[in-house]
Z-matrix of the N, CA and C atoms (Angstrom, degrees):
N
C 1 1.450
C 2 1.534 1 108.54
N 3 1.054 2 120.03 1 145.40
C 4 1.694 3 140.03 2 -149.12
C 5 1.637 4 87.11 3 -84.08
N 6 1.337 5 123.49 4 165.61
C 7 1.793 6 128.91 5 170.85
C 8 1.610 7 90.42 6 -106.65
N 9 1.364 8 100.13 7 154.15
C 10 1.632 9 113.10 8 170.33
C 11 1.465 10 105.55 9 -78.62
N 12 1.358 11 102.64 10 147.48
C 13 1.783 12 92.96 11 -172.45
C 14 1.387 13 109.55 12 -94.15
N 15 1.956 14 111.30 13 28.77
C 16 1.240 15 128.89 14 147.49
C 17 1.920 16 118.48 15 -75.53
N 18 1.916 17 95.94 16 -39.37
C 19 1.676 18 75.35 17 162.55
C 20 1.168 19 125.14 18 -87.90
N 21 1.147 20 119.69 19 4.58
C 22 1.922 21 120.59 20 -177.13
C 23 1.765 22 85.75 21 -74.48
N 24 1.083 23 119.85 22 -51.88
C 25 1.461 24 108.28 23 174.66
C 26 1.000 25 140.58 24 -44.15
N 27 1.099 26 118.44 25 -37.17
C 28 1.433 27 145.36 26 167.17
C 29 1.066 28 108.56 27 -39.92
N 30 1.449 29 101.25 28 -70.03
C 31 1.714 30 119.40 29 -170.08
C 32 0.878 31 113.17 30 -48.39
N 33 1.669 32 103.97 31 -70.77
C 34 1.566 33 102.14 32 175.17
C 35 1.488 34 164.23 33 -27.85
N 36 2.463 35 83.57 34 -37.27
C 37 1.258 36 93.77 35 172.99
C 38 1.785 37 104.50 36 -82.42
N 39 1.081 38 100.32 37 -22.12
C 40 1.917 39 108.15 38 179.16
C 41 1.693 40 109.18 39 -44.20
N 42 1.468 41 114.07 40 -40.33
C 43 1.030 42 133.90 41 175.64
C 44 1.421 43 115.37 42 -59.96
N 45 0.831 44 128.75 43 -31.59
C 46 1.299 45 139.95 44 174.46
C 47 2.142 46 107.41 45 101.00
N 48 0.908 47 124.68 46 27.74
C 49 1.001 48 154.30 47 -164.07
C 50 1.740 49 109.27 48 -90.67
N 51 1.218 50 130.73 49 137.41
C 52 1.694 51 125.24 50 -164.69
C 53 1.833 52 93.48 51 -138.21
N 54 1.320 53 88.80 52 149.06
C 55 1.651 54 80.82 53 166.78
C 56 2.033 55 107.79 54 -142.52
N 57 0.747 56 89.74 55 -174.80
C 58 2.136 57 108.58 56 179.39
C 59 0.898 58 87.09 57 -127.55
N 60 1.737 59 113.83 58 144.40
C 61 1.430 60 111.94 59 158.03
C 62 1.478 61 102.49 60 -70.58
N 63 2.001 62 90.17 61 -155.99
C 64 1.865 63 99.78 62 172.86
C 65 1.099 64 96.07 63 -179.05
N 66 0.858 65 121.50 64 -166.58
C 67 1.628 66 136.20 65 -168.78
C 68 1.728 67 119.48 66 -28.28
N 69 0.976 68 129.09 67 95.75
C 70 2.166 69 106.74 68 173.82
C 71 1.464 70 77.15 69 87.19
N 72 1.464 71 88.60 70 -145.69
C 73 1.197 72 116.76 71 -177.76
C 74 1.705 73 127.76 72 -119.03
N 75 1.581 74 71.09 73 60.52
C 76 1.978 75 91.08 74 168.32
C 77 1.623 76 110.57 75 -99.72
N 78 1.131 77 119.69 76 158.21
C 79 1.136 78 123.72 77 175.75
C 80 1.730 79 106.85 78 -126.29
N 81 1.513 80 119.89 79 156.25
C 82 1.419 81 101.34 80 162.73
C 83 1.428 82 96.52 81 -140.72
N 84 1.292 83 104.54 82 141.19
C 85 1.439 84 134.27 83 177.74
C 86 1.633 85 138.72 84 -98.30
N 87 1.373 86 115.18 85 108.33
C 88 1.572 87 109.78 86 -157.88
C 89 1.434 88 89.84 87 -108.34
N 90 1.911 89 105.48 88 -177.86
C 91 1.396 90 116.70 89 142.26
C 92 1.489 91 83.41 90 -164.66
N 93 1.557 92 93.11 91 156.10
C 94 0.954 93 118.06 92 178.90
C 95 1.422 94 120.62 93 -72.62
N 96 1.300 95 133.78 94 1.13
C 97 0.944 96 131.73 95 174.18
C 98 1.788 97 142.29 96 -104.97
N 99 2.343 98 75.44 97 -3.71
C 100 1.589 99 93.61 98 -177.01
C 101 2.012 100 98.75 99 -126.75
N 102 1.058 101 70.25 100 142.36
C 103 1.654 102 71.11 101 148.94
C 104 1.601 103 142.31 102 -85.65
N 105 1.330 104 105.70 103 135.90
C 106 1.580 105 91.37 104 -176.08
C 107 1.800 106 112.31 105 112.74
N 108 1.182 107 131.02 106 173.89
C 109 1.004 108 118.71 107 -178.33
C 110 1.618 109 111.36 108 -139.57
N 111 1.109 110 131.88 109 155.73
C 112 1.377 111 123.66 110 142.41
C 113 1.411 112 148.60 111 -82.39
N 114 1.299 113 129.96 112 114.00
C 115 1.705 114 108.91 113 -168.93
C 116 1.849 115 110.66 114 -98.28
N 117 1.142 116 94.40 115 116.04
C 118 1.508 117 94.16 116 168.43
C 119 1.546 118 118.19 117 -99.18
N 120 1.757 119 118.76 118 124.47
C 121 1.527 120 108.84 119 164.61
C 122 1.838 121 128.02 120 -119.07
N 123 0.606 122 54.39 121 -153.16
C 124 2.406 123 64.57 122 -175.21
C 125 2.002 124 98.23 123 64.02
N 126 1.343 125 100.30 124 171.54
C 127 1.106 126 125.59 125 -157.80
C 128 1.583 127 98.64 126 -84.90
N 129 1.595 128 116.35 127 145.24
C 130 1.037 129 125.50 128 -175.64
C 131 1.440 130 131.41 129 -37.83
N 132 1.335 131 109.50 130 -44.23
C 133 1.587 132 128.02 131 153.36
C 134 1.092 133 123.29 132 -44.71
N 135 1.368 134 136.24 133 -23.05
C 136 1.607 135 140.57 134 -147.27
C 137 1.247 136 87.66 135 -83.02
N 138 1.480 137 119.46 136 164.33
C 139 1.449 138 138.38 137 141.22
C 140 1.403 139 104.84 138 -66.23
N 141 1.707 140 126.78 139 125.94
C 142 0.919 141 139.31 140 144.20
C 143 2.120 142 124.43 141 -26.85
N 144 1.102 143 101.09 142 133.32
C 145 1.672 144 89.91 143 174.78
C 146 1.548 145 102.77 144 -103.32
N 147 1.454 146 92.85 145 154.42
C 148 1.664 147 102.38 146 -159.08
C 149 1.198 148 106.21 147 -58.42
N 150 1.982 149 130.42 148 -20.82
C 151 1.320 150 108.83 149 179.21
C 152 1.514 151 114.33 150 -101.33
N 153 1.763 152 118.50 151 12.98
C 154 1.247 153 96.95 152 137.12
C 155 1.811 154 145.40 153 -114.53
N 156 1.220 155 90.50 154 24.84
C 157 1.560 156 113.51 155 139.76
C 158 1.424 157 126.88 156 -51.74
N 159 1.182 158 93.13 157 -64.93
C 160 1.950 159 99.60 158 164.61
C 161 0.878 160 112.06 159 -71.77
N 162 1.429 161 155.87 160 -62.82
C 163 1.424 162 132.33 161 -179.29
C 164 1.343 163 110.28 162 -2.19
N 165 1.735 164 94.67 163 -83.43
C 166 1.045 165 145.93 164 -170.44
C 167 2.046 166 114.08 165 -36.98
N 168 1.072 167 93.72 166 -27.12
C 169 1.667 168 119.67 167 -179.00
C 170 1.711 169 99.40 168 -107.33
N 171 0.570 170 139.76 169 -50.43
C 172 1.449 171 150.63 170 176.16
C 173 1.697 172 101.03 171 -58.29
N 174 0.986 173 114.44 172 -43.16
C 175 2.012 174 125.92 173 -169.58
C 176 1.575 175 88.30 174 -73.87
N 177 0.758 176 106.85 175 -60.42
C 178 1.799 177 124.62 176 -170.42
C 179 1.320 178 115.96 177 -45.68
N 180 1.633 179 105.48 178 -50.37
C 181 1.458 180 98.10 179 172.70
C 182 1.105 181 133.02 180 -90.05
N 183 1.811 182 116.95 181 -22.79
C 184 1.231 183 115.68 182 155.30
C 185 1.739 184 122.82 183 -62.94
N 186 1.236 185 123.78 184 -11.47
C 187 1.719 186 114.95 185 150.55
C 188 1.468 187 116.73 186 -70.64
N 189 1.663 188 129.67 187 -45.62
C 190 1.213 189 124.30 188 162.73
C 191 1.274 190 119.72 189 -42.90
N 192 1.463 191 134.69 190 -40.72
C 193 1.384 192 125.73 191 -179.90
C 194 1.548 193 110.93 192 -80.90
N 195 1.641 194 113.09 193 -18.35
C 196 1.262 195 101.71 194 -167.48
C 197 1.988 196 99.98 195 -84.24
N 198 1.407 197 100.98 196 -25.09
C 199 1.562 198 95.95 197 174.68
C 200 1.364 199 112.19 198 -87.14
N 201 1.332 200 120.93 199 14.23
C 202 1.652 201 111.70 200 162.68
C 203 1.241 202 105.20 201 -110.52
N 204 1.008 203 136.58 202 -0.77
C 205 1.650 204 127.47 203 154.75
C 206 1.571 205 127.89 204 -90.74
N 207 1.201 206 106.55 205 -5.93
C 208 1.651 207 132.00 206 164.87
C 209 1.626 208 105.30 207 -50.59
């Protein structure tokens, strides 16, 4: 079952992660520790689409590796 791209939010901000909105209902997502950004869209309720799940998993672990080489 798909995550609401209310918990991708979640996470994200858990992550320590900030965003700007943008357009509708896009969001964009930084950290300071990566380059690059993430864009998340649709409404809080939505089912997530599987590739922003991965982003989202993909962002995550490249901060985990970057704080184990710290």
């Amino acid at each position: 079952m798909p995550k609401k791209i209310r918990e991708l939010k979640q996470i994200l901000k858990k992550a320590g992660f900030t965003y700007q909105p943008a357009k509708g209902s896009h969001t964009k997502w930084s950290h300071p520790l990566l380059s690059g950004k993430i864009t998340l869209s649709g409404q809080d309720g939505d089912d997530a689409k599987p590739y922003q799940e991965k982003d989202v998993n993909n962002a995550l672990n490249k901060l985990a590796k970057i704080k184990e080489d710290q």
